[in-house]
C-alpha positions in Angstrom: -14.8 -0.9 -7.3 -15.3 1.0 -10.7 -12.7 -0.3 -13.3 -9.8 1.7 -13.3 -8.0 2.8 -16.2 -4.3 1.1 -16.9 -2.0 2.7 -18.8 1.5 1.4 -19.6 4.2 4.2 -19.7 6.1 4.1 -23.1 9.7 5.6 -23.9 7.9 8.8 -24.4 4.9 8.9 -22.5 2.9 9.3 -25.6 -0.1 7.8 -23.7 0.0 10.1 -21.4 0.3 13.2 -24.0 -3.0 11.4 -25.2 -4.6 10.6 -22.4 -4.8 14.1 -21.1 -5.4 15.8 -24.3 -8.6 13.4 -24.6 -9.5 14.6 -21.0 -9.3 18.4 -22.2 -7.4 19.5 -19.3 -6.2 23.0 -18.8 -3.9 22.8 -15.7 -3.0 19.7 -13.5 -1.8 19.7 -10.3 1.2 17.2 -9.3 1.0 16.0 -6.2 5.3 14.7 -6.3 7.9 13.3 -3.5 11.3 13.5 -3.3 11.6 11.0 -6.3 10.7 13.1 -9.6 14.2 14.7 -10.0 15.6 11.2 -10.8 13.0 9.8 -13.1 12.1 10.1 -16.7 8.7 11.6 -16.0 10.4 14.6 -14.6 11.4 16.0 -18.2 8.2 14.9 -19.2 5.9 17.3 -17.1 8.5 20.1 -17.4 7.6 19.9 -20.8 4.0 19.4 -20.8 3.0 22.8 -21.9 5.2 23.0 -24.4 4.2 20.0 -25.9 0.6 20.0 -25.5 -0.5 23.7 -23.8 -1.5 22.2 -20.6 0.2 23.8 -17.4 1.4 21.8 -14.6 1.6 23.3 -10.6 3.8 21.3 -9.2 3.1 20.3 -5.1 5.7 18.9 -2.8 5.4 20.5 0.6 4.9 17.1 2.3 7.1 14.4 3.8 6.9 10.7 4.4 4.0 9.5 7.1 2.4 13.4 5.9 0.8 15.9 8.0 -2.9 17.2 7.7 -1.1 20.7 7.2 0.3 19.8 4.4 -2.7 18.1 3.0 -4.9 21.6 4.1 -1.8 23.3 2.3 -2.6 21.2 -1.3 -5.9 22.3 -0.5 -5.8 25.7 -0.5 -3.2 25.4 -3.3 -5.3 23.1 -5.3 -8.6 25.5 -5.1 -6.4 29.0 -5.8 -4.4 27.7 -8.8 -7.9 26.8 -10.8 -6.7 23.2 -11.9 -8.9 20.5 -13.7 -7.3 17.3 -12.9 -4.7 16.3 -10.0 -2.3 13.7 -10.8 0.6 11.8 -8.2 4.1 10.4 -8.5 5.4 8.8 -5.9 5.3 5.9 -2.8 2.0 5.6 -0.7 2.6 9.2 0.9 2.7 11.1 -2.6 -0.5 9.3 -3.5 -2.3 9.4 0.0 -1.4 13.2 0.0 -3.2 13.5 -3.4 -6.2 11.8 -2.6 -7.1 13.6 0.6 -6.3 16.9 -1.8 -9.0 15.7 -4.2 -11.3 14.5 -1.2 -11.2 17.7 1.0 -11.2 20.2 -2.3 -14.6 21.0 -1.9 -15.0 21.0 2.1 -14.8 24.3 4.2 -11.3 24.9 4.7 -12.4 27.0 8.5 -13.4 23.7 9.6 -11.0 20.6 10.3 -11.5 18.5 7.5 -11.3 15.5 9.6 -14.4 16.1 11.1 -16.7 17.3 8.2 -19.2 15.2 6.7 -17.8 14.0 3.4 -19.6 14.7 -0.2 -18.0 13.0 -3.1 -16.8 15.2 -5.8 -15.8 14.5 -9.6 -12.3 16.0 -9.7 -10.1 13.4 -11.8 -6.9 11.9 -10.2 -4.4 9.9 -11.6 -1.6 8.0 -9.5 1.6 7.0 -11.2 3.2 4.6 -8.2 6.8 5.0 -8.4 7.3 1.9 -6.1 5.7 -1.6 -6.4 4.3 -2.5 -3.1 1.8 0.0 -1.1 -1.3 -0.3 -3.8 -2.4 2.7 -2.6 -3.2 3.6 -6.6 -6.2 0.7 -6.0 -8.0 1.3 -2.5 -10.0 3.9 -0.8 -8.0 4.3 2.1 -4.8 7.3 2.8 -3.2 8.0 6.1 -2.2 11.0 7.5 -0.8 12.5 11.0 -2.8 14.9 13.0 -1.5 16.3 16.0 0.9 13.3 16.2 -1.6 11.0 15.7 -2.3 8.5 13.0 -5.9 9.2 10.5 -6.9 6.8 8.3 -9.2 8.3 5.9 -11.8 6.2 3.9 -13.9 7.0 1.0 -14.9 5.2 -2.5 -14.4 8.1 -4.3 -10.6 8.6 -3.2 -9.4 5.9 -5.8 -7.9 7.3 -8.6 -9.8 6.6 -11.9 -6.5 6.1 -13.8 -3.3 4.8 -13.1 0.3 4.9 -15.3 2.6 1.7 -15.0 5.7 3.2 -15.4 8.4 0.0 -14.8 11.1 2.9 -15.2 10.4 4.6 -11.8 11.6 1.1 -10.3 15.4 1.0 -11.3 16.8 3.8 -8.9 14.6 2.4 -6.3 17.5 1.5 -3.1 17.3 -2.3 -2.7 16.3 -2.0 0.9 12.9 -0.1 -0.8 12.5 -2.9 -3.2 12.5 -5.5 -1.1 10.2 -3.9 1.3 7.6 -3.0 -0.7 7.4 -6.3 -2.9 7.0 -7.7 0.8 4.1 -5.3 1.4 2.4 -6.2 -1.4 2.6 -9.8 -0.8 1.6 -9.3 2.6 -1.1 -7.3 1.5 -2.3 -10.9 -0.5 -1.8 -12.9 2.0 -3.7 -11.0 5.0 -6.6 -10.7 2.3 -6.6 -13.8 1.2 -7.4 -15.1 5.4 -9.3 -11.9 6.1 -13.2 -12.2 7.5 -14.5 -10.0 5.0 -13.4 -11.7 2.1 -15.4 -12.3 -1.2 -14.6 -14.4 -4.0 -13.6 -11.5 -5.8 -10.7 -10.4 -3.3 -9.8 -14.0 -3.1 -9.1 -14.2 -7.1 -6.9 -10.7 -6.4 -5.2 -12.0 -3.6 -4.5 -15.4 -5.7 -3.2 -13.2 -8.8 -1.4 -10.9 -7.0 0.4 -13.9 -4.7 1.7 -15.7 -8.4 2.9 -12.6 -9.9 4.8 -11.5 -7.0 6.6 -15.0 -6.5 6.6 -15.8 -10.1 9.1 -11.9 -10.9 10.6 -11.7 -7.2 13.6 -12.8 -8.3 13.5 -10.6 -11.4 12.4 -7.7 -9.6 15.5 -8.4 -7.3 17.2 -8.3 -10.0 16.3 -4.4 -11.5 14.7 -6.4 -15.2 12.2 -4.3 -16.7 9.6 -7.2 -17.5 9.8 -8.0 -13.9 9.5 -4.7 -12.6 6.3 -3.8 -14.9 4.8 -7.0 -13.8 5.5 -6.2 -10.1 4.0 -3.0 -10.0 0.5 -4.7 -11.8 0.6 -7.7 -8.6 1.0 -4.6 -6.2 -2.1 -3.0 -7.7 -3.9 -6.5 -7.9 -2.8 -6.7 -4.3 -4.4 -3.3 -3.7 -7.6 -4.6 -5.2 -7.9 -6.8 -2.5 -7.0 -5.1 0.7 -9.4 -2.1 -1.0 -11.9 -5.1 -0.7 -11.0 -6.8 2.9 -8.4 -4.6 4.7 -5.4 -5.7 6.5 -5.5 -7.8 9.2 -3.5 -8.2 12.1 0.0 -8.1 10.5 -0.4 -5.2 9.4 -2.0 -3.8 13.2 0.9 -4.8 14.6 3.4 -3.7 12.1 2.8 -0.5 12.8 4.7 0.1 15.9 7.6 -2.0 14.7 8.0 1.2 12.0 7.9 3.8 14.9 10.3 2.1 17.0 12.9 0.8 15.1 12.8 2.6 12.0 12.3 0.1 9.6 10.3 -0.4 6.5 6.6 -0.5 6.6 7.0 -3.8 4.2 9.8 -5.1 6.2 7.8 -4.7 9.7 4.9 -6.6 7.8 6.9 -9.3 6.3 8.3 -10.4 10.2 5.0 -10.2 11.5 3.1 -12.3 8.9 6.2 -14.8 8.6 5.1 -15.6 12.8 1.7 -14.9 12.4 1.3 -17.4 9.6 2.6 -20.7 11.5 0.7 -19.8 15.0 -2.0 -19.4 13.1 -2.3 -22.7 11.7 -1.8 -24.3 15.5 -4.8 -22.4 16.3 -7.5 -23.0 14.1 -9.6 -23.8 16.9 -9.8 -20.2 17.6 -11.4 -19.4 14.4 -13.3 -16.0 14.6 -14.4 -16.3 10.9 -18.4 -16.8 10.8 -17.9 -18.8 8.0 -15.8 -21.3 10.5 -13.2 -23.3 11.3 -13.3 -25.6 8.1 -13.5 -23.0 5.6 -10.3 -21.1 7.2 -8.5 -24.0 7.0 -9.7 -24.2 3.1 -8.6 -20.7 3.0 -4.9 -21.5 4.1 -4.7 -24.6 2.1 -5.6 -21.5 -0.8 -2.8 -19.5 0.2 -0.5 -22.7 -0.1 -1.8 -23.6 -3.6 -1.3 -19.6 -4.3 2.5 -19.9 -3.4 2.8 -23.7 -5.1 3.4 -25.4 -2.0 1.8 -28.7 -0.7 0.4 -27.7 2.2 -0.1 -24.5 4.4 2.7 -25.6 6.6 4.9 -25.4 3.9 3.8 -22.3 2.7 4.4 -20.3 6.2 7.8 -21.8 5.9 8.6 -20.7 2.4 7.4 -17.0 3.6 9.8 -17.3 6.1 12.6 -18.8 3.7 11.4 -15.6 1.7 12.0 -13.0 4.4 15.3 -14.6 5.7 16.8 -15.1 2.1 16.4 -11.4 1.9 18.3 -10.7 4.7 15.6 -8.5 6.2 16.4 -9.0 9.7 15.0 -8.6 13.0 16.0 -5.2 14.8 17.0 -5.5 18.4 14.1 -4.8 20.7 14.9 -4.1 24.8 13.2 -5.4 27.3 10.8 -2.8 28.1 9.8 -2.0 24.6 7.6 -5.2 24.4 5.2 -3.2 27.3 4.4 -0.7 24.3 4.2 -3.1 22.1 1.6 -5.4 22.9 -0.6 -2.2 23.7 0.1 -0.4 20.4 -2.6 -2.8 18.4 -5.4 -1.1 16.9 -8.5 -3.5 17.8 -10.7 -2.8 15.3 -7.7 -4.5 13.2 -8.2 -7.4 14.8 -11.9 -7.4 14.1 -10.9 -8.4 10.1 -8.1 -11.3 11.4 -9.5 -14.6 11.5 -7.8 -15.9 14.7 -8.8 -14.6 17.8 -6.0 -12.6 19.5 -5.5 -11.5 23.1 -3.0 -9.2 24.9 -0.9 -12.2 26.5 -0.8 -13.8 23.0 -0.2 -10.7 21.0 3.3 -10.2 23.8 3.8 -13.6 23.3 3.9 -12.9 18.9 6.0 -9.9 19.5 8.6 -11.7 21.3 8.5 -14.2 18.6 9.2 -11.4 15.7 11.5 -9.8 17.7 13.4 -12.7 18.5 17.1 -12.5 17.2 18.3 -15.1 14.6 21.6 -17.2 15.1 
């Protein structure tokens, strides 16, 4: 991955004023959720042009989990309004909207998008992450719905080359959010960290990113600034990784937990992983890494050093501690909901977790997360 620019947001956003005057940009396009009305950065793009001359179109005609319409609709906006730059504020969707805006802006918009051939294009994008969890500011990959059905879209050239930290657009963030997301990010570490395509390089992102989040979470609970700033650069970091490995089988069987029971996509990861973790290390023996059983046992006893435990049984159990001491719970799951379940994993998911998994032991997880604490 190229380097990516950092900025920090000040008081002012003076190094943003800067940034895009350096940039010589005439018009940007702001991809924006339903956030922007609440934070600071919303008085700052109102008056951009007055400031500086540059216009702003502002884009919001999406929703959470977005629809290829709307992307097609950014599109079409995108190309008509003659901007130079796009720019996001927002969760995952905000920034997964923009970067399919800036990948499909030069693509023929009578064909499906989703089925042309992609060609790279240089159109700048900058993703200001209003949430510290998804990373979506640091890896190559966006999701959207077509026809019901999930697309994951993959290509180097969809990661922004700049990125604001702005700690502010943490404090209105509901609790529930918070928690959620820190627990994505640190799931993203985690599942990189034992992934089969790691490097050495994702491994140092998944250790970084596995410190900061343990070494603020309390913080970060607890709405400081200096936490917050700090948890937003582990969820990038994090990002890094999973931009490096992908997810692994938490994450696959997450997923459906969302659909079904309405839950956060962090909080769905957190009760898979916090099972996964513990069978995992009974089952060594059913190593699927090439690099074998030894070294994935090397790798967890990495994980446990990570989250300054003793061993890697102790660290599954403080990611349970972690999960429970957060009171993010288990929904209530009927009977014949675990018949969807245990068919809703994606398999080439499974091709990146180190542990071979089969349908019977896959049920056998689910009723595991799903199982109601005392």
């Amino acid at each position: 991955m190229k380097e990516q620019l950092i900025l920090k947001g000040s008081e002012n956003y003076a190094e943003l004023d800067t940034y895009f005057k350096e940039q010589q940009y005439k018009r940007i396009f702001l991809v924006c959720d339903a956030s922007l009305p609440f934070l600071r950065l919303n008085d700052y793009f109102k008056t951009l042009k007055e400031r500086t001359g540059i216009d702003v179109v502002f884009f919001d005609d999406f929703q959470p989990n977005p629809l290829y319409e709307s992307v097609y609709n950014g599109v079409a906006l995108f190309n008509s309004s003659d901007c130079d730059a796009i720019a996001a504020i927002g969760g995952g969707s905000a920034i997964d909207v923009a970067k399919c805006i800036k990948l499909y802006s030069n693509m023929d918009p009578a064909v499906n998008y989703l089925q042309q051939e992609i060609v790279p294009n240089d159109v700048p994008l900058m993703a200001i992450p209003t949430t510290a969890g998804t990373g979506s500011e640091a890896t190559r990959y966006a999701v959207i719905y077509y026809n019901d059905a999930k697309q994951s879209v993959t290509h180097e050239s969809m990661i922004p080359s700049a990125v604001l930290m702005d700690s502010s657009a943490l404090k209105t963030l509901p609790l529930y959010q918070k928690k959620s997301t820190m627990l994505d990010a640190l799931c993203h570490s985690i599942e990189s960290f034992w992934s089969v395509n790691s490097t050495e390089e994702s491994r140092v992102y998944s250790r970084n990113a596995i410190e900061m989040v343990l070494a603020n979470m309390d913080g970060y609970i607890a709405n400081d600034d200096e936490a917050n700033a700090a948890m937003l650069i582990a969820a990038n970091t994090a990002g890094k990784a999973i931009n490096i490995t992908q997810t692994t089988a938490g994450h696959a069987m997450c997923y459906k937990l969302t659909s079904l029971y309405g839950i956060a996509h962090g909080h769905a990861a957190a009760l898979c992983d916090r099972v996964l973790f513990p069978w995992m290390l009974a089952h060594t023996d059913r190593c699927i890494d090439p690099r074998g059983e030894e070294y994935l046992k090397g790798v967890f006893a990495g994980i446990a050093e990570a989250m300054g435990c003793r061993s890697p049984e102790e660290a599954a159990a403080k990611l349970n501690q972690i999960v429970s001491a957060l009171d993010l719970k288990a929904p209530a799951a009927a009977a014949e909901d675990f018949d969807v379940l245990k068919t809703s994993v994606n398999p080439v998911r499974l091709k990146n977790h180190p542990v071979r998994l089969d349908e019977e032991t896959i049920d056998a997880l689910y009723h595991e997360i799903l199982r109601q604490e005392n």
